[in-house]
mmCIF file of the N, C-alpha and C atoms, coordinates in Angstrom:
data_MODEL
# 
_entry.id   MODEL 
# 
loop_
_atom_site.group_PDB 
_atom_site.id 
_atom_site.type_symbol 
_atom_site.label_atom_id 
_atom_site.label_alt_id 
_atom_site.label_comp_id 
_atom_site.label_asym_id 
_atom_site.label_entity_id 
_atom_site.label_seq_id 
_atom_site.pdbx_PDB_ins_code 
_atom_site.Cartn_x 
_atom_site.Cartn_y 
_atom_site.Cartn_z 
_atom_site.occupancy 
_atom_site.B_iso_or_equiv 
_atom_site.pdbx_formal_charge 
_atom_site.auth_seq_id 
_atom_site.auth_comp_id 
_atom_site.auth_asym_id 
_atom_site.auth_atom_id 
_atom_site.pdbx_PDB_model_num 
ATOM 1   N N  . UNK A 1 1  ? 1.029   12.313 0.822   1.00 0.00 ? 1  UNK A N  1 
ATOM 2   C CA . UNK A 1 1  ? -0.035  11.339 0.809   1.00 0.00 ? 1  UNK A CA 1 
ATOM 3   C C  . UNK A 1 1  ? 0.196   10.372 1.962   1.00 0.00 ? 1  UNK A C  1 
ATOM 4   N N  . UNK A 1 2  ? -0.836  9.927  2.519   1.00 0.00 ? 2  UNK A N  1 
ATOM 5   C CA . UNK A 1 2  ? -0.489  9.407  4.095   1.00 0.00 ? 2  UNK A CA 1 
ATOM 6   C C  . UNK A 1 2  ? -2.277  8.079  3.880   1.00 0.00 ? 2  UNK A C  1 
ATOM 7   N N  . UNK A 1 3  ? -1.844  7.029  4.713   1.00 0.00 ? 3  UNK A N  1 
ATOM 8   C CA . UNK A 1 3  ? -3.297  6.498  5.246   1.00 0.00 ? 3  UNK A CA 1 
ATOM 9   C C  . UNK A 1 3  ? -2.876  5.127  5.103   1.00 0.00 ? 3  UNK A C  1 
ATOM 10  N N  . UNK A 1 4  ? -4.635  5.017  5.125   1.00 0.00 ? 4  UNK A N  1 
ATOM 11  C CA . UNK A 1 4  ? -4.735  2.884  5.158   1.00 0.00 ? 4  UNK A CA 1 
ATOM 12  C C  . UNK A 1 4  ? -4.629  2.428  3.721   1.00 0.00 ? 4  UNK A C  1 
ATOM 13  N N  . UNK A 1 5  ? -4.476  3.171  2.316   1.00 0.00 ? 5  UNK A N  1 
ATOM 14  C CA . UNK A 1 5  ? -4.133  2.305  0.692   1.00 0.00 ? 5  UNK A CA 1 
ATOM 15  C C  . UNK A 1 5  ? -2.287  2.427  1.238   1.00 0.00 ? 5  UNK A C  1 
ATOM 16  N N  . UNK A 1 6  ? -1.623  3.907  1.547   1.00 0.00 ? 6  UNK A N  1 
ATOM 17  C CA . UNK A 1 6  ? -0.859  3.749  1.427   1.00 0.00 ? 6  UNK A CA 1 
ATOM 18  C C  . UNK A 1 6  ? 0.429   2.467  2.171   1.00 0.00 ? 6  UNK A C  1 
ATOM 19  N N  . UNK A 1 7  ? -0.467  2.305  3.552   1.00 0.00 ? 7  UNK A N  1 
ATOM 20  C CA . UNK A 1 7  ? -0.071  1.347  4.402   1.00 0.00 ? 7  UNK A CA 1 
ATOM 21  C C  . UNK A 1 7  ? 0.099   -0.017 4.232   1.00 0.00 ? 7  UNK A C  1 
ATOM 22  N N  . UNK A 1 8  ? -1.358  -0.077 3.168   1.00 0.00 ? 8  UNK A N  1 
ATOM 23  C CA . UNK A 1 8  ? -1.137  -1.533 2.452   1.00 0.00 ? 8  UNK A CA 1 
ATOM 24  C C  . UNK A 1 8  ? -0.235  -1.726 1.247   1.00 0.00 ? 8  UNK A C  1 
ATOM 25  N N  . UNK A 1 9  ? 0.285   -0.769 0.707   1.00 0.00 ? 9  UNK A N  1 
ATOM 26  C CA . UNK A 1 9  ? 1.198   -0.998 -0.140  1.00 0.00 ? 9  UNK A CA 1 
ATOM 27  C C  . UNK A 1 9  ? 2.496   -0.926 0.206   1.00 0.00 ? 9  UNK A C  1 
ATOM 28  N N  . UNK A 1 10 ? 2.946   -0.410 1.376   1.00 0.00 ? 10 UNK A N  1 
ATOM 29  C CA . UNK A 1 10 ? 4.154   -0.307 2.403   1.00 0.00 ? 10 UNK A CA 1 
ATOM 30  C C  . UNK A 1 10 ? 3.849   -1.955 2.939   1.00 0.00 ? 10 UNK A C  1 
ATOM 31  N N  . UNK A 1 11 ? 3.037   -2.848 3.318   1.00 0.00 ? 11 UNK A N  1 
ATOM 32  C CA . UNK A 1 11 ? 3.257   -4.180 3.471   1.00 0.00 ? 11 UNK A CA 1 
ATOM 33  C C  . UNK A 1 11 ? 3.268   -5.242 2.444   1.00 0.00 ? 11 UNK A C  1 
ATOM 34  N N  . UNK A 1 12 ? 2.539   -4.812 1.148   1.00 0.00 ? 12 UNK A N  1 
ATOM 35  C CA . UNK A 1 12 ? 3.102   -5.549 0.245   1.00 0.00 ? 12 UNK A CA 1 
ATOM 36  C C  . UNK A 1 12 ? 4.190   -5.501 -0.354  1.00 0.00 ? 12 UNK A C  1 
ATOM 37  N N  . UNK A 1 13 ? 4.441   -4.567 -0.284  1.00 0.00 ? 13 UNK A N  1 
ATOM 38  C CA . UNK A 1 13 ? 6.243   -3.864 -1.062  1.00 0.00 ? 13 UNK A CA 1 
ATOM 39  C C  . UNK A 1 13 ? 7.412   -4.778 0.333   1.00 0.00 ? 13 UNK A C  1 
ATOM 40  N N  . UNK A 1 14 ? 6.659   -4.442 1.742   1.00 0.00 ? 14 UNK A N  1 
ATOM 41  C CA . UNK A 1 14 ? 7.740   -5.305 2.795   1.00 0.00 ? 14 UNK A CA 1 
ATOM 42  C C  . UNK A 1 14 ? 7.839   -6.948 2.313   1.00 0.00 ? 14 UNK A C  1 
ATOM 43  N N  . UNK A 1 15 ? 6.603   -7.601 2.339   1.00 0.00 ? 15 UNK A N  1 
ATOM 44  C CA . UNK A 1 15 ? 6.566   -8.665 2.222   1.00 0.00 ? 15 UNK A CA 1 
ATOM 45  C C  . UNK A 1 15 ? 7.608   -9.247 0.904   1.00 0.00 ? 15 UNK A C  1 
ATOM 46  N N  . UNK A 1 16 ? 7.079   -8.402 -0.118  1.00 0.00 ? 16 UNK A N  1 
ATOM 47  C CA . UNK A 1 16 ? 8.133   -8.594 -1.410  1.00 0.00 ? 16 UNK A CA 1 
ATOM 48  C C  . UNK A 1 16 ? 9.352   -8.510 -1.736  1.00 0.00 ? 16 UNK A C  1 
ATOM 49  N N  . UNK A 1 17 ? 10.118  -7.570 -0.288  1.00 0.00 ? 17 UNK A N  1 
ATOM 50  C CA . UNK A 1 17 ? 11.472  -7.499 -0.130  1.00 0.00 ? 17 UNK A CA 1 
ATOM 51  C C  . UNK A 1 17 ? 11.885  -6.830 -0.714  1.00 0.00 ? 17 UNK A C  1 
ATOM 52  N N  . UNK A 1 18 ? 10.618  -5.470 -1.077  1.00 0.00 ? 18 UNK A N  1 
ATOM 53  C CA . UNK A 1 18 ? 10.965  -4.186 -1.575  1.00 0.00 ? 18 UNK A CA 1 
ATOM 54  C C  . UNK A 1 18 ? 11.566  -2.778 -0.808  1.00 0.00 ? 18 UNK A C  1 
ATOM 55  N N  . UNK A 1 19 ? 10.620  -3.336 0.617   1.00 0.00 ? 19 UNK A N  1 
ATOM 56  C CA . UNK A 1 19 ? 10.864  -2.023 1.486   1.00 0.00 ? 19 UNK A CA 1 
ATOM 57  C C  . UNK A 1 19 ? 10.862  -2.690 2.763   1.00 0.00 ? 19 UNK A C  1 
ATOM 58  N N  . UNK A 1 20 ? 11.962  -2.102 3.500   1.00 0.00 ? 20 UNK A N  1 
ATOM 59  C CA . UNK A 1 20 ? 12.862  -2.460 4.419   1.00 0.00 ? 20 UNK A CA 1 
ATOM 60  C C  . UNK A 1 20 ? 12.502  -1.705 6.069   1.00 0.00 ? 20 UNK A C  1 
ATOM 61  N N  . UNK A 1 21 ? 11.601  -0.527 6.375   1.00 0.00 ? 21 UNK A N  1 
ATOM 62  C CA . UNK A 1 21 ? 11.628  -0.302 6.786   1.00 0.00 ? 21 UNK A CA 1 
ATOM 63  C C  . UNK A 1 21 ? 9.955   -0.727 7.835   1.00 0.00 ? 21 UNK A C  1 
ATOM 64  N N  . UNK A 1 22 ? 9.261   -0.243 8.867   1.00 0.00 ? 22 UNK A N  1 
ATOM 65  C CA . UNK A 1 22 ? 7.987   -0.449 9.478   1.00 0.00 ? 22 UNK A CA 1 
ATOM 66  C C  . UNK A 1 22 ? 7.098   -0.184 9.157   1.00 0.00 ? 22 UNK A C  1 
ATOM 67  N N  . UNK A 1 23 ? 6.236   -0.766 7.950   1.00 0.00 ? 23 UNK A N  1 
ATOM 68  C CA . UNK A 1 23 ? 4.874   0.305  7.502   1.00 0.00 ? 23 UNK A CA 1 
ATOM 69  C C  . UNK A 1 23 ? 4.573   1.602  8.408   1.00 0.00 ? 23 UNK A C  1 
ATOM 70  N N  . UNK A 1 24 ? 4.034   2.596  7.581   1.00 0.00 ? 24 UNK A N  1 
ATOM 71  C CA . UNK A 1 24 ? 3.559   3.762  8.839   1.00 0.00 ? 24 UNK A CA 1 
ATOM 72  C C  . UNK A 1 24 ? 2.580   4.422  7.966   1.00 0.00 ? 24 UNK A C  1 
ATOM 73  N N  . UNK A 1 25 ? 2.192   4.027  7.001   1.00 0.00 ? 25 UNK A N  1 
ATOM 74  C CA . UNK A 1 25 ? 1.376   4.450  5.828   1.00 0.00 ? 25 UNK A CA 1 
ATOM 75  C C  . UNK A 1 25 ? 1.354   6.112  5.636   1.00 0.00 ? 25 UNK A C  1 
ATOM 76  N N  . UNK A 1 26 ? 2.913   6.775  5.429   1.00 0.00 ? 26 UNK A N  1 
ATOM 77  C CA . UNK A 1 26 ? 3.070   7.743  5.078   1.00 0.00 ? 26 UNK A CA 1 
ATOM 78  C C  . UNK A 1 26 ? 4.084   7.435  3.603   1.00 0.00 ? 26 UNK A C  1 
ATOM 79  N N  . UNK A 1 27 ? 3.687   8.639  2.550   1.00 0.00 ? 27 UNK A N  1 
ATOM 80  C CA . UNK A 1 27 ? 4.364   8.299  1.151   1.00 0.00 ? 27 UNK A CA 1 
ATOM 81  C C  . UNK A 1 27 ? 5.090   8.714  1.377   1.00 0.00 ? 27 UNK A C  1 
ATOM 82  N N  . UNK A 1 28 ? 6.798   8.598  1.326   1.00 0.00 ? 28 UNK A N  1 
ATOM 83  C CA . UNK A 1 28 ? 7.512   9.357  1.845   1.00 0.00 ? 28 UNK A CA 1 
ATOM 84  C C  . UNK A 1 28 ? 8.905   8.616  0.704   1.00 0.00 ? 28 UNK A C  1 
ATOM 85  N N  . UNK A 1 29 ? 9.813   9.037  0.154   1.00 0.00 ? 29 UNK A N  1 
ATOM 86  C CA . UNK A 1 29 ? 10.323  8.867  -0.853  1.00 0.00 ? 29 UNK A CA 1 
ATOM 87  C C  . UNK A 1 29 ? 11.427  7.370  -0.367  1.00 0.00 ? 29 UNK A C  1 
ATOM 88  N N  . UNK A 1 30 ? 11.216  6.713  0.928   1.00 0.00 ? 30 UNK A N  1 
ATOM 89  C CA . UNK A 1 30 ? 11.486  5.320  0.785   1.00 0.00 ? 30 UNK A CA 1 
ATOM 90  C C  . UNK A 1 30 ? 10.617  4.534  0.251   1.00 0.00 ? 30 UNK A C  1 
ATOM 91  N N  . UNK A 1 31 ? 9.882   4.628  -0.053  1.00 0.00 ? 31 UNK A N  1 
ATOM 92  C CA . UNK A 1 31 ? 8.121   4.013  -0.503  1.00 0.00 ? 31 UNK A CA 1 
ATOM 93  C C  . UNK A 1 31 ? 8.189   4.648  -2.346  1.00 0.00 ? 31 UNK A C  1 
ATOM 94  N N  . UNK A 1 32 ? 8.594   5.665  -2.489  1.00 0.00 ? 32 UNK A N  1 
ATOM 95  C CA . UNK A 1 32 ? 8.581   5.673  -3.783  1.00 0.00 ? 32 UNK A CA 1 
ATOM 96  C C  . UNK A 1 32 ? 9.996   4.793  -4.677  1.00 0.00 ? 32 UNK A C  1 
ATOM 97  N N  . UNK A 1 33 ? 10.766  5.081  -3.711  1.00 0.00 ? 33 UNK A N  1 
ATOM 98  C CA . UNK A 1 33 ? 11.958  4.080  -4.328  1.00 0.00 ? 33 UNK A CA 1 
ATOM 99  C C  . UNK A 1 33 ? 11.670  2.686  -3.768  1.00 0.00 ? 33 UNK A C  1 
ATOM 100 N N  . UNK A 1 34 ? 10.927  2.029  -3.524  1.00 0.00 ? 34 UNK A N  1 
ATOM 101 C CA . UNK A 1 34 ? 10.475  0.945  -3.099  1.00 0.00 ? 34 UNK A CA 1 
ATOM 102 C C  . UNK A 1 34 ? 9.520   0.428  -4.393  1.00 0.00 ? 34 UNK A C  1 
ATOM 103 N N  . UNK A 1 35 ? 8.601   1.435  -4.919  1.00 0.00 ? 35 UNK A N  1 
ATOM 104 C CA . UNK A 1 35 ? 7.962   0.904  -5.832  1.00 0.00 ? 35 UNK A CA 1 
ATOM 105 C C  . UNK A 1 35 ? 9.086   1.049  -7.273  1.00 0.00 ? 35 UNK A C  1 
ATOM 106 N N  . UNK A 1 36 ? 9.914   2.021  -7.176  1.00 0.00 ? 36 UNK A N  1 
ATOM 107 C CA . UNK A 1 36 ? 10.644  2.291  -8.570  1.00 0.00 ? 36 UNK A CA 1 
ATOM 108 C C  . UNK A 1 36 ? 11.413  0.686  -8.688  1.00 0.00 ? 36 UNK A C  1 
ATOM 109 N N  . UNK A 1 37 ? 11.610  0.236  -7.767  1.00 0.00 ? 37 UNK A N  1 
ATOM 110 C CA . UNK A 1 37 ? 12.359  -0.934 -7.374  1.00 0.00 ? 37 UNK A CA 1 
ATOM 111 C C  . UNK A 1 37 ? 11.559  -2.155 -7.746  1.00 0.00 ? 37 UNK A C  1 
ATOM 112 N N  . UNK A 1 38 ? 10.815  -2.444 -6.927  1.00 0.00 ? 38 UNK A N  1 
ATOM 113 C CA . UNK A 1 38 ? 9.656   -3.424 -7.539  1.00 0.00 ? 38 UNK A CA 1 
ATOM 114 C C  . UNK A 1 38 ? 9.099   -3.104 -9.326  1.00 0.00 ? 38 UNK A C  1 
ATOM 115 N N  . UNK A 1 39 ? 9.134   -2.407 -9.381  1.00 0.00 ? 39 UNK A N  1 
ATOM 116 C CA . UNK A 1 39 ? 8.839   -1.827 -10.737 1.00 0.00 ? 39 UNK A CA 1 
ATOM 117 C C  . UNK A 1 39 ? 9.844   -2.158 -12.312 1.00 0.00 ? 39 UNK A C  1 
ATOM 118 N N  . UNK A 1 40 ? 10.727  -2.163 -11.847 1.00 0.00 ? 40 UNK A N  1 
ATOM 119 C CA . UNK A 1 40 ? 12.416  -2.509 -12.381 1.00 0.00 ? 40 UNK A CA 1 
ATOM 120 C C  . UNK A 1 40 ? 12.467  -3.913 -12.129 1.00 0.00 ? 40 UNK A C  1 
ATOM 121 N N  . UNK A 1 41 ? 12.321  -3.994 -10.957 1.00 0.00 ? 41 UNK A N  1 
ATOM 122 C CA . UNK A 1 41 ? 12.868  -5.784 -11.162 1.00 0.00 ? 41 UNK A CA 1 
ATOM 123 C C  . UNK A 1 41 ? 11.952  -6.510 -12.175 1.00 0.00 ? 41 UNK A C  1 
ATOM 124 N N  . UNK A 1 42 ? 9.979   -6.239 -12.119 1.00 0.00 ? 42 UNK A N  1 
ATOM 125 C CA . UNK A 1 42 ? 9.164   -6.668 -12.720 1.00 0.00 ? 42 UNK A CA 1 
ATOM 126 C C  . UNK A 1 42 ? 9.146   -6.550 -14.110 1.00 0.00 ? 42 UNK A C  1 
ATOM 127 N N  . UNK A 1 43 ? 10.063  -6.258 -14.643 1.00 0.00 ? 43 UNK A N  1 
ATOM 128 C CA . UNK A 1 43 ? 10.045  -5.548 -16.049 1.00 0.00 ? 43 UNK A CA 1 
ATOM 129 C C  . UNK A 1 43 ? 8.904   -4.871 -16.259 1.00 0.00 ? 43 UNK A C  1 
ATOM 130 N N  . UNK A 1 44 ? 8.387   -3.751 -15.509 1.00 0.00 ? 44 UNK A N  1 
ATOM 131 C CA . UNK A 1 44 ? 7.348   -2.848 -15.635 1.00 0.00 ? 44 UNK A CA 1 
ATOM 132 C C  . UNK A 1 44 ? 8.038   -1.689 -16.193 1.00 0.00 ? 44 UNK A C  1 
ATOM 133 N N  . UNK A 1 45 ? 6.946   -0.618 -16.868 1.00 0.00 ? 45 UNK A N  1 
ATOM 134 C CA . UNK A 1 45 ? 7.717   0.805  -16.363 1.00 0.00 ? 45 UNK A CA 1 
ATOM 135 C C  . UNK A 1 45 ? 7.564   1.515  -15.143 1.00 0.00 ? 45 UNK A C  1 
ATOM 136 N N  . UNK A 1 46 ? 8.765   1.761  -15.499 1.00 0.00 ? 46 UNK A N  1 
ATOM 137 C CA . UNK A 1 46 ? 9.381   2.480  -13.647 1.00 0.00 ? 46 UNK A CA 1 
ATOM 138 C C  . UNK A 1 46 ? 8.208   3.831  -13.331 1.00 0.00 ? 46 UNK A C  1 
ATOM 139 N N  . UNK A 1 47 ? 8.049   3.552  -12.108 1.00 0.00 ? 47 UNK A N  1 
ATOM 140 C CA . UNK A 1 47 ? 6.724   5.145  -11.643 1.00 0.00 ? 47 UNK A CA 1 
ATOM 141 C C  . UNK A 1 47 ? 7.492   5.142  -10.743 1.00 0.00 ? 47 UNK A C  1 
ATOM 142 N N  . UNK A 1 48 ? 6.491   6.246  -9.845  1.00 0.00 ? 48 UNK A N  1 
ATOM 143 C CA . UNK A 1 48 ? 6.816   6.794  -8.492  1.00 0.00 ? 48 UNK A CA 1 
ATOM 144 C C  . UNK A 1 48 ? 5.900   6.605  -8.136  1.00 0.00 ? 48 UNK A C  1 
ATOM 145 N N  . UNK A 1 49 ? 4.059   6.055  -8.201  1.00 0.00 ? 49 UNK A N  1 
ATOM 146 C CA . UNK A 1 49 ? 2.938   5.929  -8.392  1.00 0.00 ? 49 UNK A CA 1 
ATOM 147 C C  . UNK A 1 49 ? 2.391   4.680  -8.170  1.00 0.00 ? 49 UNK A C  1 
ATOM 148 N N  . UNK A 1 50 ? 1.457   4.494  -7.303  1.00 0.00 ? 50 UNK A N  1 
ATOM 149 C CA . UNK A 1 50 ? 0.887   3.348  -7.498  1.00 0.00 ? 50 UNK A CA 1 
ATOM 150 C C  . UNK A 1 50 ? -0.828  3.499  -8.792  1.00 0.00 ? 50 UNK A C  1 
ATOM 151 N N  . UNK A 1 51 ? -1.218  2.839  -9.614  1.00 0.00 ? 51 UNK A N  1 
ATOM 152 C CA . UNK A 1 51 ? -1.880  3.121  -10.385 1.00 0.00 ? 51 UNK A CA 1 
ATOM 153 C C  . UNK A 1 51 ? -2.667  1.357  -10.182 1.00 0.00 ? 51 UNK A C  1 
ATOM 154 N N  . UNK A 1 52 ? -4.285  1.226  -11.128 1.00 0.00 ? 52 UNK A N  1 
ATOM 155 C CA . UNK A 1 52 ? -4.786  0.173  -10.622 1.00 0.00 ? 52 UNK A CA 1 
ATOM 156 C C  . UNK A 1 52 ? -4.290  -1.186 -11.436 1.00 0.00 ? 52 UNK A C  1 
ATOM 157 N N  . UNK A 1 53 ? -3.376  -0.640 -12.611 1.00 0.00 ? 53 UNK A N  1 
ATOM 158 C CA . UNK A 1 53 ? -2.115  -1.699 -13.332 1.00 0.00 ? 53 UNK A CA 1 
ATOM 159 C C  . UNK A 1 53 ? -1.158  -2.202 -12.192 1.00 0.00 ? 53 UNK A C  1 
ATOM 160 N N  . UNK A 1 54 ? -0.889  -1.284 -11.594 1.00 0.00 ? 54 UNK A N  1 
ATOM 161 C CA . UNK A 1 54 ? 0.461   -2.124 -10.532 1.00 0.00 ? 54 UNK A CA 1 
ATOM 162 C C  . UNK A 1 54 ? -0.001  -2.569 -9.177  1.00 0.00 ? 54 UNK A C  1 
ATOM 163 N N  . UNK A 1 55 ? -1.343  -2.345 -8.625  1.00 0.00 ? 55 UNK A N  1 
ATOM 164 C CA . UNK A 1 55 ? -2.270  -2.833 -7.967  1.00 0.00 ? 55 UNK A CA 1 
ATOM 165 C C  . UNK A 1 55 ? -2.167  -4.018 -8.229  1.00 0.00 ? 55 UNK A C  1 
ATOM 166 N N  . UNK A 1 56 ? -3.038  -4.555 -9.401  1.00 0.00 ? 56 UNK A N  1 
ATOM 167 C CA . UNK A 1 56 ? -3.422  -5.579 -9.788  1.00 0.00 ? 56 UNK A CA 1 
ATOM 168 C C  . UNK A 1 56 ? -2.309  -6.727 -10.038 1.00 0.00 ? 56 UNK A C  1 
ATOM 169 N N  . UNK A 1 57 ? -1.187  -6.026 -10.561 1.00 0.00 ? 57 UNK A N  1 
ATOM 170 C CA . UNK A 1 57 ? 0.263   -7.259 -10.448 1.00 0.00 ? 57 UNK A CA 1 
ATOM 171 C C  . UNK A 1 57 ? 0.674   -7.436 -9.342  1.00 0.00 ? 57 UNK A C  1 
ATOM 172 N N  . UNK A 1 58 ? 0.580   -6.247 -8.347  1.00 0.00 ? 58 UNK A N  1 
ATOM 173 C CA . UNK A 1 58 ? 0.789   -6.878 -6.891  1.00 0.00 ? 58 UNK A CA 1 
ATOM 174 C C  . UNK A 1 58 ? 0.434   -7.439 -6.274  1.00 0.00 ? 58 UNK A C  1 
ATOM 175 N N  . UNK A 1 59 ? -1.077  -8.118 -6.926  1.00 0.00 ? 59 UNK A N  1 
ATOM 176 C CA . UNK A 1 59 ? -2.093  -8.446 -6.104  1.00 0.00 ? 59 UNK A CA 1 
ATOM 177 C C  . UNK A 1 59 ? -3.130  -8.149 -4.906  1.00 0.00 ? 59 UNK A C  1 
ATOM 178 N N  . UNK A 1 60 ? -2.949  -6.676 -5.234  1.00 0.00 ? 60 UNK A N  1 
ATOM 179 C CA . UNK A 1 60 ? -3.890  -5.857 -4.321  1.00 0.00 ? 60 UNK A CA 1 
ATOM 180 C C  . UNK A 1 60 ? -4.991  -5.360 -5.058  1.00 0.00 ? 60 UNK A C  1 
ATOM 181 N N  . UNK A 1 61 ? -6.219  -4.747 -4.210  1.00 0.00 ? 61 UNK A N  1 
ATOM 182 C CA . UNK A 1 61 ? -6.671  -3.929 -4.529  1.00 0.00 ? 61 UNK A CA 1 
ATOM 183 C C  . UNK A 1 61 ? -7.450  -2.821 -3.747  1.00 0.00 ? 61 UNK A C  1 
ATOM 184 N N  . UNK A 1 62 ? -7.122  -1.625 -4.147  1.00 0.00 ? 62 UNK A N  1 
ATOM 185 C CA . UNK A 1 62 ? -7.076  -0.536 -2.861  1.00 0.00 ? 62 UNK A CA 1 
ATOM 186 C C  . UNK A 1 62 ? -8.128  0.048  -3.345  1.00 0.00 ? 62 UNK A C  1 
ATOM 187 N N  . UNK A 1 63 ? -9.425  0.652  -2.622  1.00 0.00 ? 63 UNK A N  1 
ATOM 188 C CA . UNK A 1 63 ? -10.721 1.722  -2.470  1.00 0.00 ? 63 UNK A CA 1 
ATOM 189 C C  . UNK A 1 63 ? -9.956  2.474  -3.260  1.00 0.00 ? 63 UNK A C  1 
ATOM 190 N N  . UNK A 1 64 ? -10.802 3.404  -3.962  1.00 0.00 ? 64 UNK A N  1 
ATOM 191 C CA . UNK A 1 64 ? -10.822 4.895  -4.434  1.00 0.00 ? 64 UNK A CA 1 
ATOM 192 C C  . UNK A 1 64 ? -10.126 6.409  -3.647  1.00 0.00 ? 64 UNK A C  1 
# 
C-alpha cells in the first residue's frame, strides 16, 4: 500500500514521535510498527492498520 493517506499518516506518526524515519508514503513494516507503537502507548488495541477509530484519535481524517 503506497500514496497521499499513507503519507499523511507517516507525518502524523513523525510528528508524534512514533516514526523516525522521512515520510515517503510507502506502507512498509517501519510504519506498521510505528502504528503498533502509537497504538500501545495509547492504551488502544494494537493493529497493523490504520482504521477510521485510529484516524479520528489521531486527529486525522483520510478520503476513502
Amino acid at each position: 500500500m503506497y500514496g497521499s493517506d499513507v503519507m499523511e499518516i507517516q507525518k502524523k506518526l513523525k510528528d508524534l514521535g512514533f516514526f523516525n524515519s522521512n515520510p515517503n508514503g510507502k506502507f512498509g513494516e517501519e510504519t506498521e510498527n510505528a502504528i503498533k507503537k502509537y497504538c500501545s502507548e495509547n492504551g488502544l488495541y494494537v493493529r497493523k492498520t490504520i482504521n477510521k477509530e485510529l484516524q479520528k484519535h489521531m486527529g486525522i481524517n483520510l478520503m476513502d
